[in-house]
BALOBA-1460 file (C-alpha; in Angstrom, 3 decimals):
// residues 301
<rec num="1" residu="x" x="76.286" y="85.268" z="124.065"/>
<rec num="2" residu="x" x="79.374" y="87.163" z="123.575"/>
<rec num="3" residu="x" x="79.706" y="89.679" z="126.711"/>
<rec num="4" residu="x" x="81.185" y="92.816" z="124.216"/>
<rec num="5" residu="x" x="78.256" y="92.186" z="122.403"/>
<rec num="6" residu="x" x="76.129" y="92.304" z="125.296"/>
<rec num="7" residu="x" x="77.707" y="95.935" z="126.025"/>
<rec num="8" residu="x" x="77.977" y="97.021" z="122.727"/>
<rec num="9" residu="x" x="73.749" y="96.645" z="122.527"/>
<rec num="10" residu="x" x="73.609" y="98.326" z="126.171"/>
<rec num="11" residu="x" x="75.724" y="101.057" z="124.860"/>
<rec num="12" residu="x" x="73.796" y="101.584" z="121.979"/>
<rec num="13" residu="x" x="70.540" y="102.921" z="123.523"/>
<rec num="14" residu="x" x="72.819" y="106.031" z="124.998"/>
<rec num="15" residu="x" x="73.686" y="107.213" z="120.993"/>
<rec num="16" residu="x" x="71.414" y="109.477" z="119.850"/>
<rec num="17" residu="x" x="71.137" y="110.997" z="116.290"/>
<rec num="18" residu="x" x="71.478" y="115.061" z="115.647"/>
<rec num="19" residu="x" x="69.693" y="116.908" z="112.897"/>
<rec num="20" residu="x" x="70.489" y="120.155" z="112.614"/>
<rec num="21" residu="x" x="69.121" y="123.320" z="109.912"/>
<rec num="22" residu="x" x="71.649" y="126.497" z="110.769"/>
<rec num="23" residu="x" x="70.810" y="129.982" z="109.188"/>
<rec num="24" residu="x" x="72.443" y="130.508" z="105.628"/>
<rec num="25" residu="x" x="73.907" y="133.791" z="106.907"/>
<rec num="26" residu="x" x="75.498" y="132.422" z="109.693"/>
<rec num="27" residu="x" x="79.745" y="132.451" z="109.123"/>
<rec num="28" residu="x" x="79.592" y="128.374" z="109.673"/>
<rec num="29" residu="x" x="77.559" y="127.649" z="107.301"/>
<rec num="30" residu="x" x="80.159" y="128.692" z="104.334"/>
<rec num="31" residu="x" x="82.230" y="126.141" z="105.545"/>
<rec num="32" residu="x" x="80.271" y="123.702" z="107.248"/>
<rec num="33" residu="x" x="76.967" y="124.027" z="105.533"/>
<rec num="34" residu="x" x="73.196" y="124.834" z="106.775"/>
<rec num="35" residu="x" x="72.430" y="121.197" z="106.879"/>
<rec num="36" residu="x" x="74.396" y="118.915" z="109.259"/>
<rec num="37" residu="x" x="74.104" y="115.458" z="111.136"/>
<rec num="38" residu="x" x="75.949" y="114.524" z="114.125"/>
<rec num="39" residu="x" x="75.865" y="112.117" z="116.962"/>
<rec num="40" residu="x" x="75.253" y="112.229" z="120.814"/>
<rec num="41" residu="x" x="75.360" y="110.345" z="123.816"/>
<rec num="42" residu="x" x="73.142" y="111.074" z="126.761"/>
<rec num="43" residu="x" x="75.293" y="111.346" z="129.477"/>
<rec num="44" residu="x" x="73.120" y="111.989" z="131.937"/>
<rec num="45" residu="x" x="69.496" y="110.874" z="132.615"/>
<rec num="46" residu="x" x="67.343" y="114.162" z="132.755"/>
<rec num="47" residu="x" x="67.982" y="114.955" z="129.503"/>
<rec num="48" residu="x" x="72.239" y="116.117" z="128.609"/>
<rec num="49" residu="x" x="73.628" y="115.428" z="125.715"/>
<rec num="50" residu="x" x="76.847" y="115.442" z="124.778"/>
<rec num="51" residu="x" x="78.475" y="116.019" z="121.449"/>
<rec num="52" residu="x" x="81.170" y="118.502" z="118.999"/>
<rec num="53" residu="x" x="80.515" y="121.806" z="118.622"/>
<rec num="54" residu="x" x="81.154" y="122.342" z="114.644"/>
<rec num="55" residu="x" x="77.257" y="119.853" z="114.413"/>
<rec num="56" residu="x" x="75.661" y="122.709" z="116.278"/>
<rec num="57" residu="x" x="77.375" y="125.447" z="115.753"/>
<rec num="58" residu="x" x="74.836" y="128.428" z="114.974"/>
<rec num="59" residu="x" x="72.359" y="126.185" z="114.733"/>
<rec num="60" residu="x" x="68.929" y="127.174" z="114.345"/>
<rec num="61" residu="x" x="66.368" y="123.772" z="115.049"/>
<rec num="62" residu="x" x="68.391" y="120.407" z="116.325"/>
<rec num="63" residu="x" x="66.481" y="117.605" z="116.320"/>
<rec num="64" residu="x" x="66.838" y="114.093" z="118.365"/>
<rec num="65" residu="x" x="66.657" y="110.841" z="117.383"/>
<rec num="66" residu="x" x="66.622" y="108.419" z="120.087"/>
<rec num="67" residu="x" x="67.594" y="104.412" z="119.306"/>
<rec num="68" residu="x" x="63.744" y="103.291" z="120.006"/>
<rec num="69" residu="x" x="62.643" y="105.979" z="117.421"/>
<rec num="70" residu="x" x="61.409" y="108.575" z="119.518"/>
<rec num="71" residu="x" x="62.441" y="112.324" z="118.798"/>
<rec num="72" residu="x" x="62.459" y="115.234" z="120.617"/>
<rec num="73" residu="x" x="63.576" y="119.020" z="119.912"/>
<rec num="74" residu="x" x="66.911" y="119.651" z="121.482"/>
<rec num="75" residu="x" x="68.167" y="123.460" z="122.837"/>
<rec num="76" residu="x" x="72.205" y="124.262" z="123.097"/>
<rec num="77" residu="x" x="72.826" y="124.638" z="126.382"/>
<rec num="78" residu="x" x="76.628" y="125.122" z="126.176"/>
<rec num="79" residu="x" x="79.718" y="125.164" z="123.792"/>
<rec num="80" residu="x" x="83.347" y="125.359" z="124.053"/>
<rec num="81" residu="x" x="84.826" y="127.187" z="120.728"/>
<rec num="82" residu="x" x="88.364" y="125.832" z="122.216"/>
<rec num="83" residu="x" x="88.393" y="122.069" z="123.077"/>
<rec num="84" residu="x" x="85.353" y="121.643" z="120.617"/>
<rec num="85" residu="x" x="82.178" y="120.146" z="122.823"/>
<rec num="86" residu="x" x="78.701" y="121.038" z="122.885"/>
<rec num="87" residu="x" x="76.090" y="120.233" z="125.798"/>
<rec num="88" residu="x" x="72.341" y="119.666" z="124.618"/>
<rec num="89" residu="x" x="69.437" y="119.524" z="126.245"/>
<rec num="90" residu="x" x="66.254" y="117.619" z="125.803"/>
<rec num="91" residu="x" x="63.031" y="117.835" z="127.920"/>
<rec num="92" residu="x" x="62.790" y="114.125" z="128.587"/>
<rec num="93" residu="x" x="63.603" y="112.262" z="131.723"/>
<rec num="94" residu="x" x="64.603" y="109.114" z="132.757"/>
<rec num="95" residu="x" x="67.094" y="108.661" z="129.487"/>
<rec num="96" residu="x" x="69.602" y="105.968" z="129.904"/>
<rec num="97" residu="x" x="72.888" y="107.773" z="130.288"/>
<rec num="98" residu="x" x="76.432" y="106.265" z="129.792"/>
<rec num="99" residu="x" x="78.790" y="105.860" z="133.028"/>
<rec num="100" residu="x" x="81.680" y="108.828" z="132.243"/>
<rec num="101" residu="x" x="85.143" y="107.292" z="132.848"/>
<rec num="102" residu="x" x="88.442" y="109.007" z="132.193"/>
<rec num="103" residu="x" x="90.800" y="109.422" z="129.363"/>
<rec num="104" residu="x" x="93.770" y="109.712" z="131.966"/>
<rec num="105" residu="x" x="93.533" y="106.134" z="132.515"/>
<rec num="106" residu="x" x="93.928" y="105.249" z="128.878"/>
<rec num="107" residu="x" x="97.148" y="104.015" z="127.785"/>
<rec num="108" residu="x" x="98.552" y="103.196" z="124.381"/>
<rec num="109" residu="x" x="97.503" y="99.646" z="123.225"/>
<rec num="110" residu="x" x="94.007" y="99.742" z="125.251"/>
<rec num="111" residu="x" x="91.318" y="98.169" z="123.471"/>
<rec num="112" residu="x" x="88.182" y="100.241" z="123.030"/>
<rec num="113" residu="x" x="85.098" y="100.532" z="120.894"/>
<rec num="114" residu="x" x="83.273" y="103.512" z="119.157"/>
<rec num="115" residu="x" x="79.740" y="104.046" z="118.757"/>
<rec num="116" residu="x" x="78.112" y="106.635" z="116.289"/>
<rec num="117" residu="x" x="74.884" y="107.150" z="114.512"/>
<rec num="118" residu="x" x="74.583" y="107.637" z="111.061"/>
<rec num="119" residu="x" x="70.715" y="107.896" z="110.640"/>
<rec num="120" residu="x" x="68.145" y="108.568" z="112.882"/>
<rec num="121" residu="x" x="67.490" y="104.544" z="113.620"/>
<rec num="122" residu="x" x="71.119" y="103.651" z="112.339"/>
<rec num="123" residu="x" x="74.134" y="103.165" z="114.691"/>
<rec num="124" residu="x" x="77.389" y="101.209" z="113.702"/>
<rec num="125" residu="x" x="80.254" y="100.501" z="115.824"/>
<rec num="126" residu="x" x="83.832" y="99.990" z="115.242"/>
<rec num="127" residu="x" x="86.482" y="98.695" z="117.641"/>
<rec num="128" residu="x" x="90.389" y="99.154" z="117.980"/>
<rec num="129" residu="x" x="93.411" y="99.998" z="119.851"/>
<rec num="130" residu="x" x="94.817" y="103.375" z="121.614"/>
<rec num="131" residu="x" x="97.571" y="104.328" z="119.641"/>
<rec num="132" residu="x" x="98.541" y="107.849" z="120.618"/>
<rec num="133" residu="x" x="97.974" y="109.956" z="123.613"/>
<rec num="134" residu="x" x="98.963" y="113.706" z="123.872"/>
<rec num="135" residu="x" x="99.339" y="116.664" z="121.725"/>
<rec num="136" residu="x" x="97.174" y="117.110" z="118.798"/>
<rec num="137" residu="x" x="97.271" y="120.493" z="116.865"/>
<rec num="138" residu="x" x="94.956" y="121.161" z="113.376"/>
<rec num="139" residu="x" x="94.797" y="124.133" z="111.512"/>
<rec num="140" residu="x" x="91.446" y="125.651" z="112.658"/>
<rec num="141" residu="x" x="93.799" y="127.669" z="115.217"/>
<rec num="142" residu="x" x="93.371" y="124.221" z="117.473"/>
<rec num="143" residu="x" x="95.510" y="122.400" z="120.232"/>
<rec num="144" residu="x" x="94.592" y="119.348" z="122.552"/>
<rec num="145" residu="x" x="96.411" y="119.254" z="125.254"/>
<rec num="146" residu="x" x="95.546" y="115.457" z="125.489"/>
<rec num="147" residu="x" x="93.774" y="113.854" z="122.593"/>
<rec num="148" residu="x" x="92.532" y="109.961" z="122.173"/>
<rec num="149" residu="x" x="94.068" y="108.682" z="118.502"/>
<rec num="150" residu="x" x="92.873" y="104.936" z="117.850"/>
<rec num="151" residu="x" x="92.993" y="103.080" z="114.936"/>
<rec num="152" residu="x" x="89.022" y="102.170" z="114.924"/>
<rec num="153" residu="x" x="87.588" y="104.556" z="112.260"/>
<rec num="154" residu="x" x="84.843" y="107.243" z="113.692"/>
<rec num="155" residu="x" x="81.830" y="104.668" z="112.467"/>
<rec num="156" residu="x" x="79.415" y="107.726" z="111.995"/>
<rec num="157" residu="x" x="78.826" y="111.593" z="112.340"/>
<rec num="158" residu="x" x="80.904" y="113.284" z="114.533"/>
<rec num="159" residu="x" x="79.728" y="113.495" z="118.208"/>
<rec num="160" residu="x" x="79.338" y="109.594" z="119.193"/>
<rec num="161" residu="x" x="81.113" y="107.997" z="122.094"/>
<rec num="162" residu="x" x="84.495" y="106.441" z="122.932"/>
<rec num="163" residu="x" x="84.015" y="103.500" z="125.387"/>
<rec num="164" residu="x" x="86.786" y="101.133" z="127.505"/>
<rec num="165" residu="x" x="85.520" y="97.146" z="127.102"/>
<rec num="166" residu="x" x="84.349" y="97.995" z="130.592"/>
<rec num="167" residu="x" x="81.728" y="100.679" z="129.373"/>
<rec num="168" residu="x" x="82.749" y="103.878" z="130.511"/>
<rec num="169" residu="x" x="82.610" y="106.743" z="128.296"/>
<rec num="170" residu="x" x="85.909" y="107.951" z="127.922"/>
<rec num="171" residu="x" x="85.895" y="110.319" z="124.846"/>
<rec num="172" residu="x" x="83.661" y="112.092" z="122.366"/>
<rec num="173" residu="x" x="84.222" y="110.909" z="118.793"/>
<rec num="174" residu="x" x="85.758" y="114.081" z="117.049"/>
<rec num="175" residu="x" x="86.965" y="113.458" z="113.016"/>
<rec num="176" residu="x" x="88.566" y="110.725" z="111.334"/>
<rec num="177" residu="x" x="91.987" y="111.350" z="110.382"/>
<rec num="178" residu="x" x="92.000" y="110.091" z="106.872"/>
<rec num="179" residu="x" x="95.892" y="111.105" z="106.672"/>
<rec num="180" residu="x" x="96.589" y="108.476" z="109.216"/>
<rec num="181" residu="x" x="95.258" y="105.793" z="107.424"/>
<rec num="182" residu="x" x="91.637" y="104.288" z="109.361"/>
<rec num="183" residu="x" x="92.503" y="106.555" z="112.656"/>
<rec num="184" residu="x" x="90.359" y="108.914" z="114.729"/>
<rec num="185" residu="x" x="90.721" y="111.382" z="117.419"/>
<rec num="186" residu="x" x="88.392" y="111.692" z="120.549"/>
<rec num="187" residu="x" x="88.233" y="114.364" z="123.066"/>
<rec num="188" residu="x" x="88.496" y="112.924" z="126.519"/>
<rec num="189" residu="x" x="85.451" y="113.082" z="128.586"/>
<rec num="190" residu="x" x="87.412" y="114.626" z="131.325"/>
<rec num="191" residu="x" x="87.267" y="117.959" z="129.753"/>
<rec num="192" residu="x" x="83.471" y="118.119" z="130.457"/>
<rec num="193" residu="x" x="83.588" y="116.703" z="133.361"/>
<rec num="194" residu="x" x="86.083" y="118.861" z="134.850"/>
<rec num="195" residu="x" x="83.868" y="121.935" z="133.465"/>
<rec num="196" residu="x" x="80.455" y="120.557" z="133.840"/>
<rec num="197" residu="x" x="79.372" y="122.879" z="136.360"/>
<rec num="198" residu="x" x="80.332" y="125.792" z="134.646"/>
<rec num="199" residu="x" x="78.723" y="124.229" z="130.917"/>
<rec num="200" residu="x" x="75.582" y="123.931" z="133.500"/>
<rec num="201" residu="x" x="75.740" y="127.466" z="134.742"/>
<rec num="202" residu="x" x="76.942" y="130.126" z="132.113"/>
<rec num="203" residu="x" x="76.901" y="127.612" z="129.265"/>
<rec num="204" residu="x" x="80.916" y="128.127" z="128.347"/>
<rec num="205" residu="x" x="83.977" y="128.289" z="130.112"/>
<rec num="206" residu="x" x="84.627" y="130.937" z="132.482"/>
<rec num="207" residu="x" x="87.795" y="129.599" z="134.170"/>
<rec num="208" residu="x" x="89.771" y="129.542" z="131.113"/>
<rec num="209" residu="x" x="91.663" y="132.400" z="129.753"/>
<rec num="210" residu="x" x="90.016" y="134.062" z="126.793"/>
<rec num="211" residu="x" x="92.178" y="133.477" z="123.734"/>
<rec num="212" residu="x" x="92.366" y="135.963" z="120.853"/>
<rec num="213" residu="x" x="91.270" y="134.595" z="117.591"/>
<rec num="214" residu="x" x="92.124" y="135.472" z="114.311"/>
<rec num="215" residu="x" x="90.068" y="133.025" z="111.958"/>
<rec num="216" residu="x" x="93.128" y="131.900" z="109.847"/>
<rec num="217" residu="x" x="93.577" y="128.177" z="108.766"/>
<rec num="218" residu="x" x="97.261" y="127.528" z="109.480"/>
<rec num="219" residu="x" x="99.845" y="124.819" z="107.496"/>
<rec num="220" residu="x" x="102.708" y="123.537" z="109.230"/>
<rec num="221" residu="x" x="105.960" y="123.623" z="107.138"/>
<rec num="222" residu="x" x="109.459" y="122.907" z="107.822"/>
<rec num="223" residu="x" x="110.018" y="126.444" z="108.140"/>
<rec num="224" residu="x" x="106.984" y="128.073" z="108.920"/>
<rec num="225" residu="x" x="103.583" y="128.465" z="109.137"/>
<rec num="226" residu="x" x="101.746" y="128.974" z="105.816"/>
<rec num="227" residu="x" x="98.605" y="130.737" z="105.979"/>
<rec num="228" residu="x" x="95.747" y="128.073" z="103.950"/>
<rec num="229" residu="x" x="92.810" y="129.963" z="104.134"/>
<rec num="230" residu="x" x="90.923" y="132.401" z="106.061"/>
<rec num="231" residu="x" x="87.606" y="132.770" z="107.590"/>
<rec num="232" residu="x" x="85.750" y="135.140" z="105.667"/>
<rec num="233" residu="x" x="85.185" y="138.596" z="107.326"/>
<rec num="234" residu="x" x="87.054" y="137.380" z="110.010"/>
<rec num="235" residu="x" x="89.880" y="139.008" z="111.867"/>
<rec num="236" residu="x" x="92.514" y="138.294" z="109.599"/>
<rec num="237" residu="x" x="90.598" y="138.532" z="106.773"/>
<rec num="238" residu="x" x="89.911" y="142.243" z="107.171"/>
<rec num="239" residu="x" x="93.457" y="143.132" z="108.092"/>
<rec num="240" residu="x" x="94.391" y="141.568" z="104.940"/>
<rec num="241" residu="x" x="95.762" y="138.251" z="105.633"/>
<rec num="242" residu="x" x="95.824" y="135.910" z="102.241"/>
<rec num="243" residu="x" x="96.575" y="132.654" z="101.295"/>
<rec num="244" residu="x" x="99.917" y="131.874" z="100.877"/>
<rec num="245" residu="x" x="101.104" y="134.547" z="103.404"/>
<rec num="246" residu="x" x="104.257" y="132.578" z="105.632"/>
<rec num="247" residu="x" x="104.124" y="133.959" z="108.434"/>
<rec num="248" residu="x" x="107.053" y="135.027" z="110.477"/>
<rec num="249" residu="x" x="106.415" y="136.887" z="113.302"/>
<rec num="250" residu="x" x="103.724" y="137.910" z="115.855"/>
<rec num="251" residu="x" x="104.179" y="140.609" z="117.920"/>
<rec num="252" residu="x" x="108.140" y="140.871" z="117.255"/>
<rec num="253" residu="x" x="108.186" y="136.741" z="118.343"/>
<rec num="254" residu="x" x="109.458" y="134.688" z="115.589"/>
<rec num="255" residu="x" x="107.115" y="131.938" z="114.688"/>
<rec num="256" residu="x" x="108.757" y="128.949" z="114.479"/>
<rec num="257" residu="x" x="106.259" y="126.074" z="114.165"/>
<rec num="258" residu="x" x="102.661" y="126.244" z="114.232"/>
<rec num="259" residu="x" x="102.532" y="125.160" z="118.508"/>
<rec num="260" residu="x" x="104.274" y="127.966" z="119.306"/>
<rec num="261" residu="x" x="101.927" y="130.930" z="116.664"/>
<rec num="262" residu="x" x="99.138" y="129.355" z="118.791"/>
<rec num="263" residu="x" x="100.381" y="129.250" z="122.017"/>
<rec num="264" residu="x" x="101.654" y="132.971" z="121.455"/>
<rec num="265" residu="x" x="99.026" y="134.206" z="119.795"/>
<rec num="266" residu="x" x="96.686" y="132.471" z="122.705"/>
<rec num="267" residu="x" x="98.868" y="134.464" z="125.867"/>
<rec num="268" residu="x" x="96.339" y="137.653" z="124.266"/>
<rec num="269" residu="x" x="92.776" y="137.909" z="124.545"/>
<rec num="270" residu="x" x="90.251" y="139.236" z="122.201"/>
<rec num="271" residu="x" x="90.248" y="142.867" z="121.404"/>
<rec num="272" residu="x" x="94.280" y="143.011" z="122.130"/>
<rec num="273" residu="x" x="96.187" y="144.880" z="119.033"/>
<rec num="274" residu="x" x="98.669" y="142.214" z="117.517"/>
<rec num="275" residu="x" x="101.220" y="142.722" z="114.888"/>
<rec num="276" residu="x" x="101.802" y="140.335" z="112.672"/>
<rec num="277" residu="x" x="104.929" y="139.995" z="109.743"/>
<rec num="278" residu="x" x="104.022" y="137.803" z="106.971"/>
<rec num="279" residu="x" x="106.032" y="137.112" z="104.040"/>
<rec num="280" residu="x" x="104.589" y="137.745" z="100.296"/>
<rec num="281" residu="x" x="105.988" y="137.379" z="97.090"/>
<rec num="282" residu="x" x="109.714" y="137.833" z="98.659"/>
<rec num="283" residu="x" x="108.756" y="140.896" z="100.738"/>
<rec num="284" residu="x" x="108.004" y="141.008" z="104.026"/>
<rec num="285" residu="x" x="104.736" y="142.802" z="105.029"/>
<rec num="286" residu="x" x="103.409" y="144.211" z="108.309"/>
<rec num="287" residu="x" x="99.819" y="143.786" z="109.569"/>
<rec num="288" residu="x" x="97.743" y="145.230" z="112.640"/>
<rec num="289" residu="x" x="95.149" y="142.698" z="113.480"/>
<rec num="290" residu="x" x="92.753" y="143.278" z="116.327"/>
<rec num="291" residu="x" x="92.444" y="139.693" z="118.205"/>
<rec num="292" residu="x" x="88.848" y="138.118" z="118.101"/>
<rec num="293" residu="x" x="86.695" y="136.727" z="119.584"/>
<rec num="294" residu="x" x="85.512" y="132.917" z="118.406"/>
<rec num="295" residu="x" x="82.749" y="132.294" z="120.087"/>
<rec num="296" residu="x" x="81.118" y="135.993" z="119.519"/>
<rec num="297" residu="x" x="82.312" y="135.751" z="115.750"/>
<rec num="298" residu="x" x="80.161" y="132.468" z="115.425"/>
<rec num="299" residu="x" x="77.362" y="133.502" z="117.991"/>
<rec num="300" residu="x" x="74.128" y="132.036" z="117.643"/>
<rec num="301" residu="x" x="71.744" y="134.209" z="115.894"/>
């Protein structure tokens, strides 16, 4: 029998299924809804599991399916609002966890497979090719440092697993990326390993600066940054942000491209006073906006 095939069905019994119900007041459910599914891989044998944060985010009940049908109730251990993973934990031992590899030794042209559920006894898998490694910026107010593009489709819910044809884990399946064609991007696994002790022991990152937030959805233009959309009753929002606001400036810094309004607006932390210039209707208009905070903004409640 074919040996991919062989690791493919190993593989397999390390995706799990998420179901989660989130509170209808909660700020991510106007956007992301009070119903979600996801995927997970155990990645670790007494019970982690590890997935993207916008399945669980405020969730209220997550529950597990495991490939053999078994379920089991799942609590949220940890999350990171930034890089966009979620640790779970279920009271079961002796789980079969995936070996973690390393996204650093990825290069373009790589072969690799994904795995995903997409019911609670479903799983599909797609395989494919590296094609990009580096930068990846979205308009959530988001920035990889290093994200995994391949051209193998996310086969499922967001939250499934990334593997080398050797079997190590080496990303967490994040979106699809319907504007580049049959592409997705996956978070590299090194980002929880190289914070697993502190997803373990305060359940976020503590070593990492705290970056003001201000709950816009930014559009990259050739001259600008267009404001899309904002979070409702977020920062922006209440200093009076709109759509269609071009934004020029942030604390007297011209904004130039949408990597450098993040990386500016990210050398402040929450509660810092910024000042921001937007342009609207051919007049340019001056706002105070108090930085947030992301991850106290869509708390658990």
């Amino acid at each position: 029998m074919d040996a991919s095939i062989e690791l493919v069905k190993h593989l397999l019994r390390s995706i799990v299924h998420l179901r989660v119900t989130v509170p209808r007041e909660h700020p991510s459910s106007r956007i992301l809804g009070d119903e979600r599914f996801g995927s997970g891989v155990v990645v670790d044998a007494s019970g982690l599991i590890l997935s993207v944060n916008y399945v669980v985010m405020g969730a209220q009940t997550i529950d597990v399916a495991f490939a053999k049908g078994r379920r089991a109730k799942a609590e949220l251990l940890a999350q990171d609002f930034e890089i966009g993973l979620a640790l779970l934990r279920v009271k079961r031992q002796g789980l079969p966890a995936v070996t973690l590899g390393s996204g650093d030794a990825l290069e373009r042209g790589h072969p690799i497979v994904a795995l995903a559920a997409i019911g609670a006894q479903e799983r599909r898998v797609a395989g494919g090719l590296v094609t990009y490694l580096g930068e990846f910026e979205a308009y959530w107010e988001y920035l990889l440092e290093r994200g995994i593009v391949s051209n193998a489709a996310n086969p499922g819910f967001g939250g499934g697993g990334l593997f080398t044809m050797a079997g190590a884990m080496v990303g967490v399946l994040h979106l699809n990326l319907n504007e580049i064609a049959r592409s997705s991007l996956a978070i590299p696994v090194d980002f929880y390993r190289k914070h697993e002790h502190e997803f373990l022991r305060y359940g976020r990152v503590v070593s990492r600066p705290r970056r003001a937030w201000l709950g816009v959805f930014a559009h990259a233009l050739e001259e600008g940054v267009v404001v899309a959309g904002v979070v409702p009753e977020g920062p922006g929002d209440r200093s009076g942000l709109q759509e269609g606001d071009l934004i020029v400036s942030l604390n007297a810094e011209e904004v130039g491209s949408r990597r450098d309004f993040y990386l500016s607006l990210w050398r402040h932390e929450p509660g810092e006073p910024l000042t921001l210039e937007v342009m609207r209707d051919n007049k340019v208009r001056r706002f105070e906006v108090k930085g947030g905070d992301r991850a106290y903004f869509f708390r658990q409640l």
